[in-house]
N, C-alpha and C positions, 0 to 999 in steps of 0.2 A: 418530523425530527428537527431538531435545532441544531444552529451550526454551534458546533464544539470549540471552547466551554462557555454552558452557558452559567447564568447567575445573576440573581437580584439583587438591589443596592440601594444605597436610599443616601443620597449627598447631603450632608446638613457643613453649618460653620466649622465645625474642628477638624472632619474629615469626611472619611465614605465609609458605612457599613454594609458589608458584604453577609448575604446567605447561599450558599452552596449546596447542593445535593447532589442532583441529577445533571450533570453537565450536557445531557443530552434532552432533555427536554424542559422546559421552561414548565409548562403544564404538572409535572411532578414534583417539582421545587416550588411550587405555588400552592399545592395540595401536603404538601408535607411540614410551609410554615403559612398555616391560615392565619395567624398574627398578621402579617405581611399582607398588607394591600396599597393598593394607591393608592385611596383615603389616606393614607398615613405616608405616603409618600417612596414610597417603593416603587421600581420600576426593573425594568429585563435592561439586562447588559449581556456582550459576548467579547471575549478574549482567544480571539482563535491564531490558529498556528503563524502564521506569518506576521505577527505581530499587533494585529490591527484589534483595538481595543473601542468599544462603541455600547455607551451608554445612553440609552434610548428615553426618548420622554415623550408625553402626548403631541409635544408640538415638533419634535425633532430629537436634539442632542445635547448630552449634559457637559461641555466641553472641561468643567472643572474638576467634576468625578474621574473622569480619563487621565487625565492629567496625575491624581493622587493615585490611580491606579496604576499609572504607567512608572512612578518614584516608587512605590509599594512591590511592583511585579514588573522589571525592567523586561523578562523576556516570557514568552506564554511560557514558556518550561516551570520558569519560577512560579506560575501561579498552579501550574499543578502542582508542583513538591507540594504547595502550604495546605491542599486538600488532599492529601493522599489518598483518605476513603473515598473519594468521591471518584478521584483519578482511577480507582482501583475499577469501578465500574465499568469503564470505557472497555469496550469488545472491537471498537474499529476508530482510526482515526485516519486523518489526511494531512503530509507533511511535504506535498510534493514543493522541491524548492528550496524544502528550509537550512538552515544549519544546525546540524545534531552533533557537533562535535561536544562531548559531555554532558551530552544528555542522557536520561533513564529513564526510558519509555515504560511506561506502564504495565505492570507485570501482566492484566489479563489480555493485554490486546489477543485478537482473533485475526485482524485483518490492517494491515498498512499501505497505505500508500506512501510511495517515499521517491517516487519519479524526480531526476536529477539532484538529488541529495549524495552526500559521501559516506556511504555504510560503512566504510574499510574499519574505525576502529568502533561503534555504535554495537551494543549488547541487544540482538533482538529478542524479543519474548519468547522463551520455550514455549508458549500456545499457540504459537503463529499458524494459520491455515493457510492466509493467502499474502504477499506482498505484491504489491507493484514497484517496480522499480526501473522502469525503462531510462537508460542512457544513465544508471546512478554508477558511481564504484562501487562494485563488490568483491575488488582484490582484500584479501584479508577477510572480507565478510564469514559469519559461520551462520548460515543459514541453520532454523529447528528442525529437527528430524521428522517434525507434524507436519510440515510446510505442505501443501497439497497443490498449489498453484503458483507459478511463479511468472511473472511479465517482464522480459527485463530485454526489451527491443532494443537493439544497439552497445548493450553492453559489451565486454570485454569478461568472458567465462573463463579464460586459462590461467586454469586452479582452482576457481571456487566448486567447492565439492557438492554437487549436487546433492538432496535426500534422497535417499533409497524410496520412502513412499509418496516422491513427487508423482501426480498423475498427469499434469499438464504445465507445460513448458512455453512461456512466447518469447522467440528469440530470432524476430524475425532483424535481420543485417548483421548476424553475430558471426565470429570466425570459431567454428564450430569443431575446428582442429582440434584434435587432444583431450577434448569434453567428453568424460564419461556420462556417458546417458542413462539414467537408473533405470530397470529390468523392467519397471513394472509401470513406468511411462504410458499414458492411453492416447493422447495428444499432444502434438508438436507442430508449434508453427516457426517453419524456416525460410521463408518467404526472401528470397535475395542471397540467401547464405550458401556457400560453399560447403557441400556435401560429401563428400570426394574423403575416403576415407575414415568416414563417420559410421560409427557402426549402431544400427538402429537398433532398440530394444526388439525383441519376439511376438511380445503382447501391443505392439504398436496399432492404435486403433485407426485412427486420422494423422494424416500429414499434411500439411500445408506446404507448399514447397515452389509460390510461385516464381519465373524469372530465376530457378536453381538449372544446372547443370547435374542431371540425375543419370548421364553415363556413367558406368561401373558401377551405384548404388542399388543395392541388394536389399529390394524392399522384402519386409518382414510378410509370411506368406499369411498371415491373419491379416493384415490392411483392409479397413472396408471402405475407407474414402483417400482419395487423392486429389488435392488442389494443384495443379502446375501449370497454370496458365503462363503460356511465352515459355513453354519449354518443349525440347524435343525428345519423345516417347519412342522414335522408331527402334531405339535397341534397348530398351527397357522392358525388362519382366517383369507384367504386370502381374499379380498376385489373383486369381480364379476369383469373382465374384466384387473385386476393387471397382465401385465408384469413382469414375477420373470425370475433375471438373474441370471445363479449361477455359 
């Protein structure tokens, strides 16, 4: 797979011409405009999320194609708007970092990463399966109701509304106060987090829970694995058949 987006182009005197397809593979954008070859002066470009634009040639780099691309498409966002079909394709992408303030992420995404980003005012895809987003904002965020995985190590949860069919949670140094935790939860990792009060889902399969304080936590009597390494079990009821790792 190519790094996203990708795109062939070919510099001459007045400007740069751009062909677009497959943002994700160079290989099906090269199969889909067999016109397009080196002989003629075509080559692989990428425009990927953090800004960095890099048009490629036998010997190196085409620093004047970059340049018209970068007055053409000041920010990678802007070069997706101008391919929409193409953008539509994209099922995962990587934005850890970036600035999405007014951005519109691509209706089909499946999967984001968005690690230190600002989701508070950011529209995610109703397709969403998995985000990452550890240490991002997601006061205000409205996570999809599809979301199945969510990674968000050090964030700040109070309010954001969990999905109902989240099945795995990483939220390990999160203050866990007040977080309703959806029914139907199979994994959670709360590694450093204050438990105390947290009331675990029933169906809870695996816990993570190292360096936690799990006096008065009322683990769910289905639990098959327990991580708690650096913690103290002596007055904890372990659940008939829990796996404890320490």
């Amino acid at each position: 797979m190519c790094q996203i987006a990708s795109f062939l182009y070919r510099g001459h005197a007045i400007g740069v011409d751009l062909r677009v397809w497959d943002m994700e593979s160079h290989a099906a954008t090269w199969a889909h405009y067999p016109e397009c070859t080196e002989a003629r002066g075509w080559y692989e470009g990428h425009y990927i999320p953090d800004g960095t634009i890099a048009c490629r040639t036998p010997t190196g780099r085409d620093a004047a194609s970059e340049a018209v691309l970068r007055e053409r498409y000041p920010r990678f966002w802007d070069f997706l708007a101008a391919y929409p079909d193409a953008a539509g394709k994209l099922r995962e992408l990587s934005a850890a970092g970036c600035d999405l303030s007014g951005v519109v992420l691509p209706a089909g995404l499946e999967g984001l990463s968005a690690n230190g980003c600002d989701l508070s005012s950011v529209a995610l895809p109703s397709g969403l399966r998995w985000l990452y987003a550890d240490g991002a904002n997601l006061s205000g965020a409205v996570l999809p109701a599809g979301l199945r995985e969510l990674f968000a190590d050090g964030c700040d949860l109070s309010g954001v509304v969990l999905p109902a069919g989240l099945l795995e949670l990483f939220a390990d140094g999160c203050d866990l106060s007040g977080v309703v935790l959806p029914a139907g939860l199979l994994e959670l990792f709360a590694d450093g987090c204050d438990l105390s009060g947290v009331v675990l889902p029933a169906g809870l399969l695996e816990l993570h829970a190292d360096g936690c304080d799990l006096s008065g936590v009322t683990l769910p009597a289905g639990l098959q694995a327990l991580s708690a390494s650096g913690c103290d079990l002596s007055s904890v009821a372990l659940p008939a058949g829990c796996t404890v790792y320490r």
